[in-house]
Biopython code that builds the backbone (N, CA, C, O; Angstrom):
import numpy as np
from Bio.PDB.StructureBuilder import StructureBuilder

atoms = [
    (1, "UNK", "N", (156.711, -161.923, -189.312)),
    (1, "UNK", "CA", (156.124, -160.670, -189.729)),
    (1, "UNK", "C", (156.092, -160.480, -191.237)),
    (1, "UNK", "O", (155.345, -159.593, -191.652)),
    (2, "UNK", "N", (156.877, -161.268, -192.216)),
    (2, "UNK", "CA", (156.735, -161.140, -193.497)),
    (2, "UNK", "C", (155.615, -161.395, -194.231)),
    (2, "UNK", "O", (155.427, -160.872, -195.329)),
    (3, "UNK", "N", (154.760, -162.253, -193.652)),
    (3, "UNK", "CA", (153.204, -162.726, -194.151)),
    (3, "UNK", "C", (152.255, -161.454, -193.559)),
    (3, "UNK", "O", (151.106, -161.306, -193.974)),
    (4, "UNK", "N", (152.659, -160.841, -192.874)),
    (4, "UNK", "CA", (151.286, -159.975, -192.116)),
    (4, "UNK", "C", (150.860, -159.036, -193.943)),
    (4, "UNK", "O", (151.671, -158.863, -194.853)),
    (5, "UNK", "N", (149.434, -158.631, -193.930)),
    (5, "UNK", "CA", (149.152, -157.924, -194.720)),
    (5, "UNK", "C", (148.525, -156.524, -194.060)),
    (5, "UNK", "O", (148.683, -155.350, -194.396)),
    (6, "UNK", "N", (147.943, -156.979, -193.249)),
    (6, "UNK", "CA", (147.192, -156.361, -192.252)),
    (6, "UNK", "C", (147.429, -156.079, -190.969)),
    (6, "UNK", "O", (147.294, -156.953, -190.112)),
    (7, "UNK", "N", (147.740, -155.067, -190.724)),
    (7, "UNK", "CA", (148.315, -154.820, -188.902)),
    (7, "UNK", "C", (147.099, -153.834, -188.537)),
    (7, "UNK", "O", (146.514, -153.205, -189.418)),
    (8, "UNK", "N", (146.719, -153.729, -187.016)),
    (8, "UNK", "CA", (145.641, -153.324, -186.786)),
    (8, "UNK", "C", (146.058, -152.686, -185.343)),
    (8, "UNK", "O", (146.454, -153.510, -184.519)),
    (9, "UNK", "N", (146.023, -151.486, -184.984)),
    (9, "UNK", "CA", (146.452, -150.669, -183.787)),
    (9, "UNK", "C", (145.393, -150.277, -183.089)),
    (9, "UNK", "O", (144.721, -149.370, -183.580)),
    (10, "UNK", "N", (144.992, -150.842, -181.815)),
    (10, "UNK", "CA", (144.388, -150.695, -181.179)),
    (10, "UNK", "C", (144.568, -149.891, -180.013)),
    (10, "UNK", "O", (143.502, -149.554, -179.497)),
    (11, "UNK", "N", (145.729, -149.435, -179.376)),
    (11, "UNK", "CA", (146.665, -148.963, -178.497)),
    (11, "UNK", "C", (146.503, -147.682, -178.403)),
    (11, "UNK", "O", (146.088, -147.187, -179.451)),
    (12, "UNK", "N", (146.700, -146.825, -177.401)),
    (12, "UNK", "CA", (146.485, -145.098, -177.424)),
    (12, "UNK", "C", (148.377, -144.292, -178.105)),
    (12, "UNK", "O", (148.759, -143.130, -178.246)),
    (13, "UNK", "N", (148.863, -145.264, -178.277)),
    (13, "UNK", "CA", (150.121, -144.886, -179.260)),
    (13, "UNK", "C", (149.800, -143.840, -180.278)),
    (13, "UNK", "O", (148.921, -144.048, -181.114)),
    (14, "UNK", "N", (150.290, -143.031, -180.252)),
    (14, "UNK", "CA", (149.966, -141.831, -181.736)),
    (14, "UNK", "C", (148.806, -140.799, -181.170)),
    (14, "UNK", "O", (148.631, -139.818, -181.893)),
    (15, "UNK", "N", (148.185, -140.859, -180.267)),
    (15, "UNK", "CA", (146.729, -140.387, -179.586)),
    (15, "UNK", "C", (147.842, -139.492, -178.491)),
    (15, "UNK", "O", (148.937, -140.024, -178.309)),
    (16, "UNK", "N", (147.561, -138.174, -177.789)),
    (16, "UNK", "CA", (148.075, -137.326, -176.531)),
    (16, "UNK", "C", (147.926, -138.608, -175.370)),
    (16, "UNK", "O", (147.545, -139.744, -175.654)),
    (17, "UNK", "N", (148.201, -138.279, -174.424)),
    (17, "UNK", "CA", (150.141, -138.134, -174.639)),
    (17, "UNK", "C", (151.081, -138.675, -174.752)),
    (17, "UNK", "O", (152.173, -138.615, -174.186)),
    (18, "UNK", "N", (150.416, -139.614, -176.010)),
    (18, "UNK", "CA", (151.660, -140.886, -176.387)),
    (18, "UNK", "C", (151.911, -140.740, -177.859)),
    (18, "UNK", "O", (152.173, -141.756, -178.502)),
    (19, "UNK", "N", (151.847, -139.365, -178.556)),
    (19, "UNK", "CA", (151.560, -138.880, -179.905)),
    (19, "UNK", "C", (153.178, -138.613, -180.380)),
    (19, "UNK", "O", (153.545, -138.168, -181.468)),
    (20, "UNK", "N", (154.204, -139.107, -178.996)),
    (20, "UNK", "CA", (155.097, -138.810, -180.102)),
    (20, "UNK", "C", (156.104, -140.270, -179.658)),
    (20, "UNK", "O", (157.320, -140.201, -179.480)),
    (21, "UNK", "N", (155.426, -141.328, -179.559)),
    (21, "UNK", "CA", (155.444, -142.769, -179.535)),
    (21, "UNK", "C", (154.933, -143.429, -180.477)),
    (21, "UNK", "O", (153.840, -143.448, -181.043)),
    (22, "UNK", "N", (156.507, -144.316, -180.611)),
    (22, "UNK", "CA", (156.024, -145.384, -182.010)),
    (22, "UNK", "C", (155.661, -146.482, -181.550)),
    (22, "UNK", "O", (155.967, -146.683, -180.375)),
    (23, "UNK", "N", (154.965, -147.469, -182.219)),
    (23, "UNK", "CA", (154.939, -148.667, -182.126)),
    (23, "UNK", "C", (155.824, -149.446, -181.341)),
    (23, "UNK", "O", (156.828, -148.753, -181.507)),
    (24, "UNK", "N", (156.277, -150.566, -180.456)),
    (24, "UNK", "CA", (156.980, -151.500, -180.153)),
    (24, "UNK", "C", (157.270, -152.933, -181.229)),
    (24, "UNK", "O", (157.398, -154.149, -181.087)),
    (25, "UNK", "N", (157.278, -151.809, -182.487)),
    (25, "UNK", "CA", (157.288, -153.162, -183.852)),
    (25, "UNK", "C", (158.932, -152.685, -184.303)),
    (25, "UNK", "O", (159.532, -151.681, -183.918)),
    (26, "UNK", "N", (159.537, -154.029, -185.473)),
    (26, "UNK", "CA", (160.225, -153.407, -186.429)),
    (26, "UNK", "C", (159.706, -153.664, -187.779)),
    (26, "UNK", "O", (159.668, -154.640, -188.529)),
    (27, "UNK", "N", (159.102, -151.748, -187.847)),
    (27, "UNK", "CA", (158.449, -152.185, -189.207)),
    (27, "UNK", "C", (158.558, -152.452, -190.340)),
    (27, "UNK", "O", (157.724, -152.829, -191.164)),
    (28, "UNK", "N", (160.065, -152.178, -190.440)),
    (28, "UNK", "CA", (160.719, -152.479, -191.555)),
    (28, "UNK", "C", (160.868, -154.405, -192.243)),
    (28, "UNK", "O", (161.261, -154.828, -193.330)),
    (29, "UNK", "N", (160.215, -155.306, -190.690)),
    (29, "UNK", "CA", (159.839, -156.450, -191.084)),
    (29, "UNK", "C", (158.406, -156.663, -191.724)),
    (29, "UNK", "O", (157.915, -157.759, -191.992)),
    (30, "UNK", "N", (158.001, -155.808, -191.861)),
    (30, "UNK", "CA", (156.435, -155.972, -192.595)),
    (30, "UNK", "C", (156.455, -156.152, -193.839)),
    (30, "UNK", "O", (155.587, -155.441, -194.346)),
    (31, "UNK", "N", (157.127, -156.874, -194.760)),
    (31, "UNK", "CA", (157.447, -156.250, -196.056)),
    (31, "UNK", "C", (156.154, -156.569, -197.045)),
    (31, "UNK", "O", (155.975, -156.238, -198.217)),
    (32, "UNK", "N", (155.441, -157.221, -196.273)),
    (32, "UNK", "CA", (154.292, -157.517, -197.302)),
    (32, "UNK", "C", (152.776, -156.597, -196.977)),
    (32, "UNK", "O", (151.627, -156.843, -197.342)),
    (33, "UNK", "N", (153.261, -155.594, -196.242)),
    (33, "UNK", "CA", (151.587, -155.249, -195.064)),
    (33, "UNK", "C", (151.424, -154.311, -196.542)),
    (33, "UNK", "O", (152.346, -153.916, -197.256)),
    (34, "UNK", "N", (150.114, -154.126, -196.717)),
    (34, "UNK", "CA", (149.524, -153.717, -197.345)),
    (34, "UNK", "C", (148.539, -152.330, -196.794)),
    (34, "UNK", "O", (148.318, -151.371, -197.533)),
    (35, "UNK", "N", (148.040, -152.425, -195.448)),
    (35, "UNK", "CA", (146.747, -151.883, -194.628)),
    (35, "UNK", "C", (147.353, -151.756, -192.847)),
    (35, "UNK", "O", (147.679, -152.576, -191.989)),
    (36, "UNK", "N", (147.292, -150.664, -192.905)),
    (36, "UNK", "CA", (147.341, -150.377, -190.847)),
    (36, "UNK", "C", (146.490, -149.363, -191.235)),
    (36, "UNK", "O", (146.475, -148.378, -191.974)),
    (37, "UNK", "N", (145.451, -150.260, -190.090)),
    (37, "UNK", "CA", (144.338, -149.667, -189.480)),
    (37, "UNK", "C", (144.727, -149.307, -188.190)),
    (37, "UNK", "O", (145.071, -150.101, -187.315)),
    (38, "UNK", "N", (144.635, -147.467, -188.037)),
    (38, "UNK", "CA", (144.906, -147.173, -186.764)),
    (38, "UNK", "C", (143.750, -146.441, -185.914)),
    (38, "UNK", "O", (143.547, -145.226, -185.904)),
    (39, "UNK", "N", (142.789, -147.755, -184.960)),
    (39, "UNK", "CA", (141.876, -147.252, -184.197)),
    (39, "UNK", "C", (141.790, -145.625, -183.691)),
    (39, "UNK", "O", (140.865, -144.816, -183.765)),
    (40, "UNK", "N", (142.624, -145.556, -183.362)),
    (40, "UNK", "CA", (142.773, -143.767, -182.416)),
    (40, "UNK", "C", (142.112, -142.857, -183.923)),
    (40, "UNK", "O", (142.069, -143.019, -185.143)),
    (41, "UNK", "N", (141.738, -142.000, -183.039)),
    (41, "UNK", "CA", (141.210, -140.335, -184.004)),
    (41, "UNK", "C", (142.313, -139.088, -183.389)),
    (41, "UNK", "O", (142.662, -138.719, -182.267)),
    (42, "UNK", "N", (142.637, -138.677, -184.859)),
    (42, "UNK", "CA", (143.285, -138.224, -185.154)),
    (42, "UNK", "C", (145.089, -138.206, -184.150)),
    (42, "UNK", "O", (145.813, -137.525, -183.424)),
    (43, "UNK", "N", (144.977, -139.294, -184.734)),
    (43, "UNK", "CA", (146.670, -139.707, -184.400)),
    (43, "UNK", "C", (147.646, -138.748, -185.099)),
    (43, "UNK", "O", (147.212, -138.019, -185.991)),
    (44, "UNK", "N", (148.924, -138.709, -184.746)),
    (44, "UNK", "CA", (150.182, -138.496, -185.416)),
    (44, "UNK", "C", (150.637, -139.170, -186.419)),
    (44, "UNK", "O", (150.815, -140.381, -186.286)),
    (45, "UNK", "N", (150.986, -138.370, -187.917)),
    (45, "UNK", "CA", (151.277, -139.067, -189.165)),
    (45, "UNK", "C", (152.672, -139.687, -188.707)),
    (45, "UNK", "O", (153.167, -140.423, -189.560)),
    (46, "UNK", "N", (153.467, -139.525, -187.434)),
    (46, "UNK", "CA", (154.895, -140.083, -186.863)),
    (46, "UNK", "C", (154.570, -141.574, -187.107)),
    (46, "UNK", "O", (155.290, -142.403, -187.664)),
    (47, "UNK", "N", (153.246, -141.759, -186.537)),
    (47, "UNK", "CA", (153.329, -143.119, -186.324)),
    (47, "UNK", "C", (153.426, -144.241, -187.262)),
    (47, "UNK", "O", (153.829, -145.316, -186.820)),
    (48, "UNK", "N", (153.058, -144.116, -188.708)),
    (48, "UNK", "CA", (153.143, -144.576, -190.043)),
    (48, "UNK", "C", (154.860, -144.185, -190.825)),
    (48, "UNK", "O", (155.380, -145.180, -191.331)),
    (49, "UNK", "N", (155.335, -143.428, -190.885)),
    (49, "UNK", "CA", (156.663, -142.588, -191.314)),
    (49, "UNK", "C", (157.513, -144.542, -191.323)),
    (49, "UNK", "O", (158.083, -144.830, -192.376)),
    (50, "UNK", "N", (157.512, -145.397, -190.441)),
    (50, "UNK", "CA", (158.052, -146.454, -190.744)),
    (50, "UNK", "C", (157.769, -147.268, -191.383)),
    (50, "UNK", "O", (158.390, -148.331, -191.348)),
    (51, "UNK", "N", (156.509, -147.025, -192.374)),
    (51, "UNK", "CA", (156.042, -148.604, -193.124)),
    (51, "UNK", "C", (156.719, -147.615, -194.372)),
    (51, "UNK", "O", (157.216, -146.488, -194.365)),
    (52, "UNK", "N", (156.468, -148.649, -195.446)),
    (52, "UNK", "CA", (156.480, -148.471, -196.636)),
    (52, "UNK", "C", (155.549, -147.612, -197.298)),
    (52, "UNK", "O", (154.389, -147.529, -196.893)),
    (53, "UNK", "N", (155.908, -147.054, -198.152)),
    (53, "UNK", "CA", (155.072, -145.572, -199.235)),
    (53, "UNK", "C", (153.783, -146.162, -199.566)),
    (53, "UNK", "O", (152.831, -145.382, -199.589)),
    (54, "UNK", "N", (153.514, -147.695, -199.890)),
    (54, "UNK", "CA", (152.930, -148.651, -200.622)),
    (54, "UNK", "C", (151.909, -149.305, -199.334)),
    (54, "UNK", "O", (150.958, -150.043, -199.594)),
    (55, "UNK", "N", (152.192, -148.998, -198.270)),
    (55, "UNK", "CA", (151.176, -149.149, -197.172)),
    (55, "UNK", "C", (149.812, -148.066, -196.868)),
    (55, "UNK", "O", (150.021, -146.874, -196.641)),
    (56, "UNK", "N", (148.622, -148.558, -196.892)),
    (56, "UNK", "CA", (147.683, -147.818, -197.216)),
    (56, "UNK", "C", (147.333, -148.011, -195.423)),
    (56, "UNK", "O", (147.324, -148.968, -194.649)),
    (57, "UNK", "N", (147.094, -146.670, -195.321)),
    (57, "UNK", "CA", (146.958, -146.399, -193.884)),
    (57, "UNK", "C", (145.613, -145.733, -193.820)),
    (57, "UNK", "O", (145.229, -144.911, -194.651)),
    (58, "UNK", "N", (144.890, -146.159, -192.731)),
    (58, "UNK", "CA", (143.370, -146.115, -192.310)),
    (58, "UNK", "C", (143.473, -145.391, -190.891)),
    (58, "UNK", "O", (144.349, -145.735, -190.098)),
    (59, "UNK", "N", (142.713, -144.550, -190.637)),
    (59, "UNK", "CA", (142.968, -143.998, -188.914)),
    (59, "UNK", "C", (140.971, -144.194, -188.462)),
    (59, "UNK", "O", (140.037, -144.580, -189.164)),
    (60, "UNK", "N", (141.011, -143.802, -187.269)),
    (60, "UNK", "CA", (139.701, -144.102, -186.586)),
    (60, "UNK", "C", (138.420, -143.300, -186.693)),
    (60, "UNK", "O", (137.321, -143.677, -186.285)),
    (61, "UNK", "N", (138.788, -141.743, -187.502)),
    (61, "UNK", "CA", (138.024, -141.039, -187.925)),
    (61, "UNK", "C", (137.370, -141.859, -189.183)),
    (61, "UNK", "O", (136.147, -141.738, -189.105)),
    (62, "UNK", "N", (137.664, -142.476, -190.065)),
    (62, "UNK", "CA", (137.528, -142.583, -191.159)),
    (62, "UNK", "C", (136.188, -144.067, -190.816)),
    (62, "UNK", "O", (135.119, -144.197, -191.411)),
    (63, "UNK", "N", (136.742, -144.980, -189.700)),
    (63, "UNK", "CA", (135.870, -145.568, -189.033)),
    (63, "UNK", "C", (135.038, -144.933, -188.272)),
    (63, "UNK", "O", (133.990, -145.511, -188.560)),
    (64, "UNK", "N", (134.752, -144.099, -187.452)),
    (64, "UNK", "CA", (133.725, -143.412, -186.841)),
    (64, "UNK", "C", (132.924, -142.686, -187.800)),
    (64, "UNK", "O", (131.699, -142.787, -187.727)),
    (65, "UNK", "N", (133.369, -142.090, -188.539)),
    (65, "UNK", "CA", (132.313, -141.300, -189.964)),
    (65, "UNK", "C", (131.602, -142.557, -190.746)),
    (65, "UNK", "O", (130.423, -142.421, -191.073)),
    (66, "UNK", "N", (132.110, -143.455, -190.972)),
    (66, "UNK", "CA", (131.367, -144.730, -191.135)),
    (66, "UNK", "C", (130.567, -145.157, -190.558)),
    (66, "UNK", "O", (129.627, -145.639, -191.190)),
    (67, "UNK", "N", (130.537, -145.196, -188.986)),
    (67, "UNK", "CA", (129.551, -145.561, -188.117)),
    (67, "UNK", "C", (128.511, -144.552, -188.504)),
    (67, "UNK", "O", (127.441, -145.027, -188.881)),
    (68, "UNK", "N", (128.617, -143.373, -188.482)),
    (68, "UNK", "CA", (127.760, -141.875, -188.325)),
    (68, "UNK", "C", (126.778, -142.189, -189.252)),
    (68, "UNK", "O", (125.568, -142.068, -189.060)),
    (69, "UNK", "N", (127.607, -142.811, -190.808)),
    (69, "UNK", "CA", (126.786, -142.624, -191.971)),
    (69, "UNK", "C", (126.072, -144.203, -191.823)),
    (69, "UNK", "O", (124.872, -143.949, -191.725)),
    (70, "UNK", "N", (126.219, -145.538, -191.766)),
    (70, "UNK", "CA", (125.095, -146.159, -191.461)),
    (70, "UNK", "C", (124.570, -146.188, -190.106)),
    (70, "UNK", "O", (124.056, -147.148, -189.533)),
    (71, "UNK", "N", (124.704, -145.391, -189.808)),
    (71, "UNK", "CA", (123.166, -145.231, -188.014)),
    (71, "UNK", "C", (122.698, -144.306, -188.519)),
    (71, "UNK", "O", (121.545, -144.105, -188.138)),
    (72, "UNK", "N", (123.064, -143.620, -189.224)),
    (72, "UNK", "CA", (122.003, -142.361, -190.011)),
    (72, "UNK", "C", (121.003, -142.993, -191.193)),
    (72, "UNK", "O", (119.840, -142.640, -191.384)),
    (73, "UNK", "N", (121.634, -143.872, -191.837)),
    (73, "UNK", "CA", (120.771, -144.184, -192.688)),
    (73, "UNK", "C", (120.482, -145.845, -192.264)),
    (73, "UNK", "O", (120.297, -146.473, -193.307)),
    (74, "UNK", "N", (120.413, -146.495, -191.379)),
    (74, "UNK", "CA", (119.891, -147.208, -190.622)),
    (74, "UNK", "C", (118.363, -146.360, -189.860)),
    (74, "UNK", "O", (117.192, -146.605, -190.147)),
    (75, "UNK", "N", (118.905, -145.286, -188.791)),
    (75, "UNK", "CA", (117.394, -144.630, -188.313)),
    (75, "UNK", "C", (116.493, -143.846, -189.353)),
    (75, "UNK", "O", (115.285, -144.023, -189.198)),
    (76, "UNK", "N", (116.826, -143.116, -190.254)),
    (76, "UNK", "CA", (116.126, -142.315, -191.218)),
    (76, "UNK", "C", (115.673, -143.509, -192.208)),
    (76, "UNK", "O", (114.546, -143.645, -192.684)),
    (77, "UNK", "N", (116.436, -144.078, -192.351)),
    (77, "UNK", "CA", (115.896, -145.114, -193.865)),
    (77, "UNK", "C", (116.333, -144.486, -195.209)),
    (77, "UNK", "O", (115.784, -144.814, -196.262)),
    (78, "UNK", "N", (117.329, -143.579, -195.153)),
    (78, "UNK", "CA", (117.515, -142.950, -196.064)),
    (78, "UNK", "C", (119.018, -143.308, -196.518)),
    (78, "UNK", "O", (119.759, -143.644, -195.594)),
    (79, "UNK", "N", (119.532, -143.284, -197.721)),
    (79, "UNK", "CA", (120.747, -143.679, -198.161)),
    (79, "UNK", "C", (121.974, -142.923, -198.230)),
    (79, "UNK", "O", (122.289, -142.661, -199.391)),
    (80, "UNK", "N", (122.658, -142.549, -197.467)),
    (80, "UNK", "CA", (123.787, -141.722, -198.302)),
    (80, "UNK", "C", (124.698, -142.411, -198.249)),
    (80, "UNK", "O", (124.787, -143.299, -197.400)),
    (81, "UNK", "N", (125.719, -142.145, -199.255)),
    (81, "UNK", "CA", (127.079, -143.274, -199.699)),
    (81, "UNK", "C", (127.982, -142.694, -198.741)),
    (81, "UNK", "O", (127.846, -141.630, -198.136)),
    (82, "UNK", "N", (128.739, -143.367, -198.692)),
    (82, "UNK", "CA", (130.011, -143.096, -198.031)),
    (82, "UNK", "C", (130.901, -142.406, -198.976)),
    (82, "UNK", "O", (131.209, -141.236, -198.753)),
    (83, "UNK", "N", (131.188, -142.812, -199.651)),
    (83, "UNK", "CA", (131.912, -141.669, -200.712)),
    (83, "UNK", "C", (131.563, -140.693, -201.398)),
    (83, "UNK", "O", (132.262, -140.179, -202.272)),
    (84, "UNK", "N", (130.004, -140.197, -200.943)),
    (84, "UNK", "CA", (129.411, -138.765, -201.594)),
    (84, "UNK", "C", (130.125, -138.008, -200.231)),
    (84, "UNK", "O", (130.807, -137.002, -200.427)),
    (85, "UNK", "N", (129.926, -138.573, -198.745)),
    (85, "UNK", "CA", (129.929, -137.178, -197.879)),
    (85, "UNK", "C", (131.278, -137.561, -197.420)),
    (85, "UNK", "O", (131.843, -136.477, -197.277)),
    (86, "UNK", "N", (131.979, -138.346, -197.160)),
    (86, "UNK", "CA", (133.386, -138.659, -196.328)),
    (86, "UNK", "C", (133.962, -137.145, -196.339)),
    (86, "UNK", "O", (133.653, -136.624, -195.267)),
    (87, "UNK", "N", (134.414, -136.587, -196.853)),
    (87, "UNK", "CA", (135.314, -135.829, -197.572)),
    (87, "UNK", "C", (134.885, -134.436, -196.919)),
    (87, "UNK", "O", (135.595, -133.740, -196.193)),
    (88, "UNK", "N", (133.623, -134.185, -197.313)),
    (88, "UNK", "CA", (132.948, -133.154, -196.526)),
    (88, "UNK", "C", (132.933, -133.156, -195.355)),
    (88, "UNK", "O", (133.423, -132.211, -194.737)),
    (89, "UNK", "N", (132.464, -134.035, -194.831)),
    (89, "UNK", "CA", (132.543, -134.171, -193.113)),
    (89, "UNK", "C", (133.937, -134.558, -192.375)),
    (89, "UNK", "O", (133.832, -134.624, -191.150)),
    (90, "UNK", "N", (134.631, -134.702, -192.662)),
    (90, "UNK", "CA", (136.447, -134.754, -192.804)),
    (90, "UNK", "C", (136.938, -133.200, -192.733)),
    (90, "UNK", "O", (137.850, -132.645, -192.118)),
    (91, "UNK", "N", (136.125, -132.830, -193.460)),
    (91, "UNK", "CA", (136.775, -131.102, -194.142)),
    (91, "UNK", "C", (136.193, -130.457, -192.556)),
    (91, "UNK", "O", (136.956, -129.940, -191.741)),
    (92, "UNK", "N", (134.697, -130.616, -192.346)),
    (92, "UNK", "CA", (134.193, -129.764, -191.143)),
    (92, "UNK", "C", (134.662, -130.217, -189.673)),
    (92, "UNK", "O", (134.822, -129.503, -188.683)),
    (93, "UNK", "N", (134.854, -131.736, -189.822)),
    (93, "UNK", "CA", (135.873, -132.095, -188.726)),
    (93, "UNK", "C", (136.966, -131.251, -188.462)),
    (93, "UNK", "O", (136.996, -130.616, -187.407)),
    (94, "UNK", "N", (138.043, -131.150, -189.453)),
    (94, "UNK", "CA", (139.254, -130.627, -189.490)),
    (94, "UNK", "C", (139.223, -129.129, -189.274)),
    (94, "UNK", "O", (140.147, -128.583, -188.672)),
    (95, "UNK", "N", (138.011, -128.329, -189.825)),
    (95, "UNK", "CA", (137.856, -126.779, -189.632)),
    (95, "UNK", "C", (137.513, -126.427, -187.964)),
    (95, "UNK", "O", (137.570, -125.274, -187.537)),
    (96, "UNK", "N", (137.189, -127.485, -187.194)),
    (96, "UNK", "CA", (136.379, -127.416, -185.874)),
    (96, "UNK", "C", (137.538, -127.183, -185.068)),
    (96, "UNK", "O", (137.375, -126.413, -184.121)),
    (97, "UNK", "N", (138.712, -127.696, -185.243)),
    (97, "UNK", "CA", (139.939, -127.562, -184.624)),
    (97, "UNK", "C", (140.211, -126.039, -184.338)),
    (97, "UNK", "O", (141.256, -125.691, -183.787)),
]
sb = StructureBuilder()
sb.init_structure("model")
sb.init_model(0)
sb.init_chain("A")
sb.init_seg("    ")
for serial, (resi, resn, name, xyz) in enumerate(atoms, 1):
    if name == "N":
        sb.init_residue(resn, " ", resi, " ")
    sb.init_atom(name, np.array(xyz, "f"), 0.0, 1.0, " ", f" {name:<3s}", serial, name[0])
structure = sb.get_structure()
């Protein structure tokens, strides 16, 4: 586990009703991960609390708003960046709650 840079969670772990379930890792062997990508939308921040401060953590919203924005500008033909709207549509996600 000391070489991993990249760990990738595919699992309904962190997702209802397994949101207050960790991993079956010890993450404290990751010492080099850099990136967990965690498939599920809107998981529990529990589930990260074991890597390191220095681990850049990705969740599945952030991939699905990605999808949104090239099939939008795939069918329209029109461009918008990913880093003009992320943020905004994150914000109206989060207000919908």
């Amino acid at each position: 586990m000391p070489e991993i840079q990249v760990l990738i969670n595919t699992t309904p772990i962190g997702m209802p009703p397994f949101e207050d379930e960790m991993l079956p890792v010890p993450y404290e062997l990751f010492e080099n991960l850099e990136l967990f990508f965690n498939f599920g939308y809107k998981t529990n921040s529990k589930l990260t609390e074991g890597f390191s401060q220095n681990v850049q953590s990705i969740d599945g919203i952030t991939m699905l708003i990605g999808q949104a924005i090239s099939s939008f500008n795939l069918w329209t033909g029109q461009e918008i960046k990913f880093d003009h709207v992320y943020h905004e549509i994150l914000e109206r996600l989060n207000n919908e709650d």
